[in-house]
N, C-alpha and C positions, 0 to 999 in steps of 0.2 A: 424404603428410602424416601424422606421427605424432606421437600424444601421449605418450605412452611408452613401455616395456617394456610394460609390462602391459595395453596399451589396442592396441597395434600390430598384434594379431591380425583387428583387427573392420575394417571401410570404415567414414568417421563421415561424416555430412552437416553441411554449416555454414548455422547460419542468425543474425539477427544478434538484436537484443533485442526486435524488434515481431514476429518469425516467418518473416520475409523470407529466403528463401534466397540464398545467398553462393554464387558459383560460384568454384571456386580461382584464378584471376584477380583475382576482386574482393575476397578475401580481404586484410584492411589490413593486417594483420603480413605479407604478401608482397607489399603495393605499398610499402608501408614499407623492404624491406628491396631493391626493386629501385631504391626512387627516394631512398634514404639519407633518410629522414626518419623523425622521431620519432612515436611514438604511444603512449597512456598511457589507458588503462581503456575498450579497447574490446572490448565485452564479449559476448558470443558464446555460442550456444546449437549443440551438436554431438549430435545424434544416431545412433545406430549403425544396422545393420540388424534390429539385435535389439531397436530401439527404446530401447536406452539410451537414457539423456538427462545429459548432462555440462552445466554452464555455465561456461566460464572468464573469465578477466580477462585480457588480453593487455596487456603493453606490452612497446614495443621502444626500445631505446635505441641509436645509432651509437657506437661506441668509435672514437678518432682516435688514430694513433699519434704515440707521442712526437716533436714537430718537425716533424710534417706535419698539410697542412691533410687528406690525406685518409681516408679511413673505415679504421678496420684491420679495423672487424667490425661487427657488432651483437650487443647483448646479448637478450636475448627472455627476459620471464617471463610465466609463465603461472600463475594463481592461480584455485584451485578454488573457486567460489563457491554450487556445486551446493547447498547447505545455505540459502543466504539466500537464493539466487532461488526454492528452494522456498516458503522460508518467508515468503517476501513474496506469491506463488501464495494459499500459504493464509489470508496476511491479509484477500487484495485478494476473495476467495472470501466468508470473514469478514463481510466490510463489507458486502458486495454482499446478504448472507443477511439480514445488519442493516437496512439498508435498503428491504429487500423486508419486511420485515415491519413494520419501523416506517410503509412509508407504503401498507399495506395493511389494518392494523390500524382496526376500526369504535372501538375504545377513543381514548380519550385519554390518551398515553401522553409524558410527561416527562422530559427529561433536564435537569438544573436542579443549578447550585450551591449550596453551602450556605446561601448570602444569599439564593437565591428566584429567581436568575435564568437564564430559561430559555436553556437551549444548543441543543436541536432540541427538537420535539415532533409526535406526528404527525398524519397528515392525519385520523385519526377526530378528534382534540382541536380540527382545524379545522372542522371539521362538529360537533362537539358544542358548541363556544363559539360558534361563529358570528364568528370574527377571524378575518384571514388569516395564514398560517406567521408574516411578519412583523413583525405586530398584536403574534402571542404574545409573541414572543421580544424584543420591546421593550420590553410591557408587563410579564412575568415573574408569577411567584407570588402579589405580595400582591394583586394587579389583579384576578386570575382565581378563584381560590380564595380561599373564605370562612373566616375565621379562628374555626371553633366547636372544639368537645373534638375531634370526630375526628380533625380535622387535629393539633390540638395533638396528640395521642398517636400522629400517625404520626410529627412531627417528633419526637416522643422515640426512637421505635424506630427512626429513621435514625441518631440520633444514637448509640442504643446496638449499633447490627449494620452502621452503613454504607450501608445502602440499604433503599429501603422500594415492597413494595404495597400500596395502601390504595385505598377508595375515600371519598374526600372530596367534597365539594360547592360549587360553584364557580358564577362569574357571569357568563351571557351576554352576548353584543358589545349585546345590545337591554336590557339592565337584570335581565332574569328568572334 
């Protein structure tokens, strides 16, 4: 099995897009082209011994020749997708750091539209209001927080930089 010139020197391992390793049998671009069928964006992780890590995009197409029903060939391309599976890596990484923080945080910490309404917030916000996640995010900004000058001059300085830390004052699920 080779990728190309340049990659032909190394043994690569296949494995497929959850980590599962593919043994060259089970490989779908070669049951594809043993059982004449088509495949399109299966997409596959190959590592070297050196630990390279390649991720391609496979699809294979059956060419038929002129006037007959059967296969003259197959077509195989192979597309290098190494760059956005990384970068999807370091999204999912990303989120996951967001996440961890947001619902570990003792704070009350907002993520809210320009109109006041909440998108997530975290679980300190749910201990310090006294609602549950879904209370918040139904009820949104003018419910929970109290409309005095602080708040007003944090909405000014979202409105002038895009986002804002402020600490404002706000009403719990019990009235206080």
């Amino acid at each position: 099995f080779r990728i190309g010139e340049n990659l032909s020197n190394q043994s690569w391992c296949l494995y497929d897009k959850t980590g599962l390793h593919i043994a060259n049998q089970e490989f779908a671009v070669f049951d594809a082209i043993r059982n004449r069928k088509k495949i399109h964006n299966a997409i596959n992780k190959l590592v070297s011994c050196n630990n390279d890590v390649l991720w391609m995009d496979f699809n294979v197409d059956q060419v038929s020749s002129a006037g007959s029903a059967d296969s003259g060939g197959v077509i195989i391309t192979a597309v290098d997708i190494t760059d956005t599976m990384q970068e999807k890596q370091r999204l999912r990484a990303s989120e996951e750091r967001y996440r961890m923080m947001l619902n570990s945080s003792h704070s009350a910490i907002f993520l809210a539209t320009r109109d006041g309404k909440f998108l997530e917030a975290s679980r300190g916000a749910e201990t310090m209001f006294g609602y549950t996640n879904e209370e918040l995010l139904i009820n949104g900004r003018d419910h929970i927080l109290i409309n005095n000058e602080a708040f007003l001059d944090a909405l000014k300085e979202r409105d002038r930089t895009g986002s804002i830390v402020a600490e404002v004052t706000g009403r719990r699920s019990d009235g206080t």
